[in-house]
C-alpha positions as CSV (number, residue, x, y, z in Angstrom):
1,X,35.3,35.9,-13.9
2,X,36.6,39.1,-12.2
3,X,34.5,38.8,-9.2
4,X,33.7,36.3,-6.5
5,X,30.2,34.6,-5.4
6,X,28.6,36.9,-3.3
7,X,28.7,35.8,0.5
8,X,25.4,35.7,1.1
9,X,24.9,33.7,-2.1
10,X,28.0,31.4,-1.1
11,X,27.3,30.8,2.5
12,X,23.9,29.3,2.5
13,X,24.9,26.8,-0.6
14,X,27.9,25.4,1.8
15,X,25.5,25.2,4.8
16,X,22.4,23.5,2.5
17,X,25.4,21.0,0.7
18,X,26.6,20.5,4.7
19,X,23.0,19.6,6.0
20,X,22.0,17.7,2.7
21,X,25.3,15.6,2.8
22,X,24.5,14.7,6.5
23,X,20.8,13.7,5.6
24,X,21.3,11.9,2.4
25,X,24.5,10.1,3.2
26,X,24.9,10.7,6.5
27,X,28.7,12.1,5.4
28,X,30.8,15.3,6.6
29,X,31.9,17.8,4.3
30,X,35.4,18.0,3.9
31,X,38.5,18.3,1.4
32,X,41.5,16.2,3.7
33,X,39.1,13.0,3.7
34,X,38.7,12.9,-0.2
35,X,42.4,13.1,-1.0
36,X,43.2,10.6,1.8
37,X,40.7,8.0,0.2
38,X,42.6,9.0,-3.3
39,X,45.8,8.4,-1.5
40,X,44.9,5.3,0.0
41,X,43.4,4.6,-3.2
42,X,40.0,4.1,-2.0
43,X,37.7,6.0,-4.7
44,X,33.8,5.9,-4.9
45,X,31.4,8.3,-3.2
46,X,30.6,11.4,-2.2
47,X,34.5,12.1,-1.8
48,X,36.0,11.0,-5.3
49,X,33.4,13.0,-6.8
50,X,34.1,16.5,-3.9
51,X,38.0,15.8,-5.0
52,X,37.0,15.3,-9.0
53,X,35.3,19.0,-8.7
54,X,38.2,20.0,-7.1
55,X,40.5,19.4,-9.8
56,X,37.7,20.0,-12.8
57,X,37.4,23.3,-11.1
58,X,41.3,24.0,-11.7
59,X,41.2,22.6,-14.3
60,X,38.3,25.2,-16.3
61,X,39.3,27.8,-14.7
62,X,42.7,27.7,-15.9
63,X,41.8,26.6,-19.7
64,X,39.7,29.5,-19.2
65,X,42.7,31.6,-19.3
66,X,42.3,33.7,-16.2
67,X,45.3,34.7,-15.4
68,X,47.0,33.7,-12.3
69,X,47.6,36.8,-9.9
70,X,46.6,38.1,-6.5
71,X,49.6,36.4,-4.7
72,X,51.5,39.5,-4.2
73,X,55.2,39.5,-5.0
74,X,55.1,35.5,-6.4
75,X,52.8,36.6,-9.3
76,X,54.1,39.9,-9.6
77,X,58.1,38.0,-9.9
78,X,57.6,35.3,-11.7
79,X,55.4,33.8,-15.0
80,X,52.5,31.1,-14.3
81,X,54.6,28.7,-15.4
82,X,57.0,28.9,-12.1
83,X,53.7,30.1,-9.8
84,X,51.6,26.8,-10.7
85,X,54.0,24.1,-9.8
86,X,54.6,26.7,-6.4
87,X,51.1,26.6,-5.9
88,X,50.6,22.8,-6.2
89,X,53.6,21.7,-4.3
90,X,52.0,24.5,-1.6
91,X,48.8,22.8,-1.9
92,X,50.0,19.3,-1.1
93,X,52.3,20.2,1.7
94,X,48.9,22.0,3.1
95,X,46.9,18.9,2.4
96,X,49.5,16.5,4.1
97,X,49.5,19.3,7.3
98,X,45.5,18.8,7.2
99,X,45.5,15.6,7.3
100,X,48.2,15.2,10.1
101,X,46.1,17.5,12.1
102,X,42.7,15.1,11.3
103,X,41.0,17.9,9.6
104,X,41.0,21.0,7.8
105,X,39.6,24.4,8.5
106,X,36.8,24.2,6.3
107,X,35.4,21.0,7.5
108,X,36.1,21.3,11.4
109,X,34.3,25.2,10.5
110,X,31.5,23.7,8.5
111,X,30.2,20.4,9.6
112,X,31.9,20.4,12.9
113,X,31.0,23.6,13.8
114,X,27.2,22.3,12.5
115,X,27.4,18.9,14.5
116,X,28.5,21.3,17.4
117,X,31.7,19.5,17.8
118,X,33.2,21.3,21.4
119,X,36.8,20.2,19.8
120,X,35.4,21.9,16.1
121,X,34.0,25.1,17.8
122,X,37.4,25.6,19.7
123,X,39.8,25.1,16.5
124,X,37.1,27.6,14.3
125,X,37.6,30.0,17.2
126,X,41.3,29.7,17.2
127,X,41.7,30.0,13.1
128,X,39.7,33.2,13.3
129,X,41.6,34.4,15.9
130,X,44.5,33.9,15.0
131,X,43.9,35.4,11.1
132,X,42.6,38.6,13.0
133,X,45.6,38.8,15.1
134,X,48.0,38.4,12.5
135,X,46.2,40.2,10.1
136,X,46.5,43.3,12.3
137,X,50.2,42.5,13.4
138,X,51.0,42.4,9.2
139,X,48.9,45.9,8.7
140,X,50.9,47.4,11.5
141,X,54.0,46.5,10.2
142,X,53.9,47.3,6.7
């Protein structure tokens, strides 16, 4: 499990699940709507089973015993046993940020930026824009 799906493996399975969920159930792909219906305790759907994957997903990974690193000074610091509860309490505060916004990056870049959303192609062109910028402002300072 030391490497990732390839991207041009990865990117026409999201694009195929994006077109088949709007065809089939005439649904949008996203994350923030799945844990909102599990919040409001709404379950059933293509969005209890997207947030059961989720979780599953975790879930084998971890009883899979890959090892948490790759967050820099956190895992390098501390023992999994202080990162996960970090990482899930991070999770959650950027789920509840998602959802105040009315989407996440992932659904306004897949099925808004599919349904050619003007709103979703303007907030996929400000995420990129704004990783690239920082991402240079942090490799020039360090």
């Amino acid at each position: 499990m030391d490497e990732q799906l390839a991207w041009y493996i990865g990117g026409p399975v999201l694009g195929l699940c994006v077109v088949a969920l709007r065809w089939l159930l005439n649904e949008r792909l996203g994350a923030t709507r799945a844990w909102a219906d599990a919040v409001a305790l709404r379950f059933g759907g293509v969005h209890a089973w997207l947030l059961l994957g989720l979780i599953a997903g975790g879930v084998v990974f971890g009883l899979a015993g890959a090892p948490v690193d790759g967050y820099g000074w956190l895992t390098d610091t501390f023992t999994a046993w202080v990162v996960v509860p970090i990482l899930v309490a991070s999770g959650v505060l950027i789920g509840y940020g998602a959802r105040l916004a009315g989407g996440c990056t992932s659904g306004n870049g897949l099925s808004g930026n599919a349904a050619l959303s003007p709103a979703a192609l303007v907030a996929t062109g400000t995420f990129f824009g704004t990783a690239i910028v920082v991402s240079f402002a942090i490799e020039a300072l360090l």
